[in-house]
C-alpha positions, 0 to 999 in steps of 0.5 A: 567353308565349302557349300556342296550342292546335293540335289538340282533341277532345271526346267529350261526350252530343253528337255531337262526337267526328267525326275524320273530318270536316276541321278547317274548319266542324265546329260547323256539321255538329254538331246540338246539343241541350239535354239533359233537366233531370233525371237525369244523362247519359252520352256518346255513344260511337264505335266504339272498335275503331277508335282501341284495340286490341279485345283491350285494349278489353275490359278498359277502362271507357268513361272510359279509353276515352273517354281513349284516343281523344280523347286519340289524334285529338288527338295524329294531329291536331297531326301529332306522333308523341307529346307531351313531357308528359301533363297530365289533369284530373279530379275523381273519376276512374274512378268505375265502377271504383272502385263495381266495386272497393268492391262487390267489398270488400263481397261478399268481405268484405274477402278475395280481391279482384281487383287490377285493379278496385282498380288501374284506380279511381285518378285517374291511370289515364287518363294512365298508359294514354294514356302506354302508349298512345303511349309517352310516358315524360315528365312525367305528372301527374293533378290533382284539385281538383274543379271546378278540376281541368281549370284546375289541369292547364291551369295546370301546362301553363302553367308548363311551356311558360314553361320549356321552349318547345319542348315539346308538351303533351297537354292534358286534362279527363275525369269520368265519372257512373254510376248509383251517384254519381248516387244518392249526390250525388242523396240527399246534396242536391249535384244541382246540375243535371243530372249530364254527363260528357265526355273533352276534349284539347288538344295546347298548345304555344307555337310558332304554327303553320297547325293553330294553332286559338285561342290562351290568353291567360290564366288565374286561378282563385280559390277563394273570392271575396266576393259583390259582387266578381265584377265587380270580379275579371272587370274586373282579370283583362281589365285586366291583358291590356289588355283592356275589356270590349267587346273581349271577342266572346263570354261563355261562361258555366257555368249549370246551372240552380242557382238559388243560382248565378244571381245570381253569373253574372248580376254577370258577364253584365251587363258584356257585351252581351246578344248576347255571352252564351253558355253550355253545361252545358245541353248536357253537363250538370254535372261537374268538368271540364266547363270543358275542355268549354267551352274545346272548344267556344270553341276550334271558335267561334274557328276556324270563325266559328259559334257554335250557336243552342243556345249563345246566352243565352235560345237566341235568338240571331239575335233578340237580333242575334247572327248565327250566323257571325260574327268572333269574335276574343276568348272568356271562359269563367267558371266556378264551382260553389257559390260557389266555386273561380271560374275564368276563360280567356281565348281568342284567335283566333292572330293577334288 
């Protein structure tokens, strides 16, 4: 059944949350820029005055903010008043909250705490202030399987389309890094890269429509997978679409600089021709739903024909003949961290 994604919105340590601008050429007007190699990198955030009530405001960390306003242009986008259901994907959840939360066990040793640091560091507290927020009593459920987490959510979204095709579902993926977690990942040797964060929503549905912007065609997640056999895996997953290889327009592939993870995307890339090879942690950096990032940024290549010089494999896109605009009919994310937790999305323009 297919799932036509109608709306999206991403804030991201690029300038990408603009509501204002209008639905045609965004990319285009988006200057994206690769992000130092080092560290980790924090978004660039609005003025959420204008998307959250400021006496609200005040008690939220920047990832429930971040959530309200993406999540609140998705749904004013797709012209709906609110969703049927709140599905977010996220692998460690509110982790300003929850650092807020142990320092304060640590200092009171263990007595009188505030609630609220404890109440706001769960996973699920992003989708229960977007359900608040817009009113929606329906199905609302968090995922957390680490780097998989935006693609399990995706899944469930799936899956309840092909029971109720009626449905409007609010789609998510949402991490956060503070100075705490860098550390921590940074001393334990788990770096893999630079270290991002983001907030990214979809509204999906299974009616097409004239805001219908891509459309999902497909979906697998693998969690282990034998060396030498990504190939085969990627070729099985385009097959069972009816699909070759070269009906595929874009590879947009999830390299974070690791050098243990090069050789598993270069048995995926060299299926493809090398001006279809694309990639973008370089521009958000590294996190567990970065992969909702990248179906943003498919999903904008997809409606406006243009695909950024940054994007491009080696950044030399024009040389290698890829033109910046151009019909890009068909996109295949691929993602996976450590060996592990493969995922593949295929994306569609609406009437392909």
């Amino acid at each position: 059944m297919p799932v036509f994604i109608q709306s999206a919105e991403a804030i991201s340590p690029q300038d990408t949350f603009q509501p204002a601008i209008s639905q045609t050429g965004k990319l285009a007007k988006i200057e994206f820029r690769p992000l130092p190699g080092e560290g980790y990198h924090n978004c660039i955030h609005p003025d959420y005055k204008q998307y959250i009530n400021p006496t609200a405001l005040r008690r939220m960390s920047p990832l429930i903010r971040m959530g309200l306003a993406t999540s609140k242009i998705c749904v004013e986008k797709a012209g709906i008043e609110k969703p049927d259901a709140i599905l977010v994907g996220s692998g460690l959840g509110c982790v300003r909250d929850t650092v807020k939360f142990l320092n304060q066990l640590i200092e009171n040793q263990e007595t009188l705490l505030n609630p609220t640091a404890f109440i706001q560091s769960t996973h699920n507290t992003v989708s229960g202030q977007i359900a608040l927020m817009l009113g929606c009593r329906a199905h609302n459920l968090t995922f957390s399987q680490d780097s998989i987490s935006f693609e399990t959510a995706l899944l469930e979204g799936m899956l309840l389309l092909d029971e109720d095709k009626a449905m409007n579902i609010l789609l998510g993926g949402i991490d956060e890094v503070v100075e705490e977690s860098f550390q921590l990942m940074n001393k334990n040797g788990c770096l893999n890269g630079p270290m991002g964060e983001g907030s990214n929503f979809f509204l999906i549905s299974s009616e097409r429509s004239a805001k219908s912007m891509a459309r999902l065609d497909g979906l697998e997640i693998l969690n282990r997978c034998k060396s030498g056999d990504i190939s085969r895996h990627t070729n099985d997953f385009l097959a069972s679409r009816g699909l070759a290889f070269d009906d595929i327009d874009l590879l947009l592939a999830g390299r974070n600089g690791d050098e243990n993870s090069e050789e598993i995307y270069d048995q995926v890339e060299q299926l493809f021709h090398p001006s279809k090879l694309a990639e973008y942690k370089h521009l958000v950096g590294e996190y567990n739903t970065a992969s909702a990032f990248a179906m943003w940024l498919a999903t904008g290549i997809i409606r406006d024909k243009y695909i950024p010089d940054t994007l491009l494999r080696g950044r030399s896109g024009n040389k290698d003949g890829a033109p910046r605009t151009r019909p890009i009919r068909r996109v295949l994310l691929f993602n996976q961290y450590k060996g592990q937790d493969f995922s593949w999305i295929l994306l569609s323009h609406p009437d392909t």
